[in-house]
N, C-alpha and C positions, 0 to 999 in steps of 0.2 A: 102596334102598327107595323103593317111589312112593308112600305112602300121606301123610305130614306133608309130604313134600318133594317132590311129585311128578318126573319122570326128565324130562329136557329132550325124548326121543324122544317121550314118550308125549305131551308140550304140543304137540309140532310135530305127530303124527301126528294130533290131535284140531282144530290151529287148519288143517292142508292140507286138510280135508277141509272145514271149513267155507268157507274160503276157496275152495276148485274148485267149489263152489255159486255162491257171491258173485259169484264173477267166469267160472262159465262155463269153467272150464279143466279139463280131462280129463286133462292131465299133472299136476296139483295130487295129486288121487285118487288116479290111479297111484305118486305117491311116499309117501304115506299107505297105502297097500297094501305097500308095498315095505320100510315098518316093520312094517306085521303080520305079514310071512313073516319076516322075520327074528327076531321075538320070539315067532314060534309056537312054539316049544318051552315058554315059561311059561304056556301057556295053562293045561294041569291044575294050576297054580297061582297062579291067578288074585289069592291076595291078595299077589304077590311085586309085581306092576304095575297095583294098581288101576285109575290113572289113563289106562293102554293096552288093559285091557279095557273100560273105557269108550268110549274112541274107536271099539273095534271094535264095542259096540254102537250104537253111535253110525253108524258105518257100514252095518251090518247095517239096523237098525230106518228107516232115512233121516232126513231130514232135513226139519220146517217152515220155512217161508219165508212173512213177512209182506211183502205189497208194498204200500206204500202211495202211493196215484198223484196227484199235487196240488199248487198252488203252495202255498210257507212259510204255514204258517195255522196260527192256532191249531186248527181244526176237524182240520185233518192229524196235527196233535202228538196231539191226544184219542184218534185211533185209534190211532198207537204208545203212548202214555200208556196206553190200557184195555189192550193184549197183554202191557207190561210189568209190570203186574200179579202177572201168576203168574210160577214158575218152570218154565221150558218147556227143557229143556236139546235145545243143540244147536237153539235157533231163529236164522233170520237172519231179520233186520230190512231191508228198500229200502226207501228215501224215493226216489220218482222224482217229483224236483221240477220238476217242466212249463216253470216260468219260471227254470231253468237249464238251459240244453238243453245246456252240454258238460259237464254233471257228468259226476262218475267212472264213475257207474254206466251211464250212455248205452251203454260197451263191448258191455253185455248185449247181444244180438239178440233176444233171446225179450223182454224188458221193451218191444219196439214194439207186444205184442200185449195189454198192458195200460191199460185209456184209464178216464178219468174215467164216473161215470154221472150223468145229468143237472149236471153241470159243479160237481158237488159232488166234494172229494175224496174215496177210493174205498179202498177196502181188500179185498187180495185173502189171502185163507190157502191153503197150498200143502202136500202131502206130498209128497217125491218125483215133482214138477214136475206134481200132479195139484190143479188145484184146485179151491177153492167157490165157490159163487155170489159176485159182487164185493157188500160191503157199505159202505152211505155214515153207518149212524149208531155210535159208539163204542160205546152201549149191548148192540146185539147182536153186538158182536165181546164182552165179558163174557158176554153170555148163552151162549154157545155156547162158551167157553172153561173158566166154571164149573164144571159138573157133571165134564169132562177133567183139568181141571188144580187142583184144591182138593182138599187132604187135609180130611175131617172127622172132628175128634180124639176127638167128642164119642161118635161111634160106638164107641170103643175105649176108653172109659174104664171102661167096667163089665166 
């Protein structure tokens, strides 16, 4: 049953995929692929592996990716601080922090093509490696995350 105890295939099939984003690796994908062919037969029963059709939506729909580009600052945490706000499933998080050049993340190649604006730290939002204009104040990464990502309960109450 994956629904109270989720199935170890269906955690591993939901963390390879995030993880082949994070770090750029096309083989990651392909073995998170490799679990939905083999569990495609519970698909018309979808409540038998909740936690595996998720992943597959989760693959299907892509993936957000926050970059945020800037030395250790408080001003940089405020922009991860406003994204973590909401519930955004299936977002990944980079802190590409300037004044450590061999962090983990440096591996990426595409991360060389994201740079500070006006030497303020910078926050980039991503679908499926498609992204928005880079923004430098926290407020309007909320603004533009609110009306997306906020249930209003208050619509549904009557």
């Amino acid at each position: 049953h994956d629904g109270a105890e989720p199935c170890g295939n269906s955690v591993a099939a939901h963390n390879l995929l995030l993880l082949s984003d994070y770090f750029e690796e096309e083989r990651l994908k392909e073995k998170a692929r490799t679990l939905f062919d083999y569990f495609a037969h519970t698909a018309h029963f979808g409540y038998v592996l909740p936690e595996m059709m998720s992943a597959a939506l989760l693959e299907e729909q892509g993936r957000n990716t926050l970059i945020v580009v800037g030395p250790e600052s408080p001003e940089a945490t405020a922009l991860v601080d406003g994204v973590r706000e909401f519930y955004i499933p299936g977002m990944i998080i980079v802190q590409l922090k300037i004044d450590q050049p061999a962090h983990i993340v440096r591996r990426r190649k595409s991360l060389d093509n994201f740079k500070m604006v006006k030497n303020m730290p910078t926050a980039y939002i991503c679908h499926n490696k498609v992204c928005h204009l880079p923004v430098t104040e926290p407020e309007r990464l909320t603004e533009d995350f609110q009306p997306r990502y906020t249930f209003d309960y208050q619509e549904y109450e009557n």
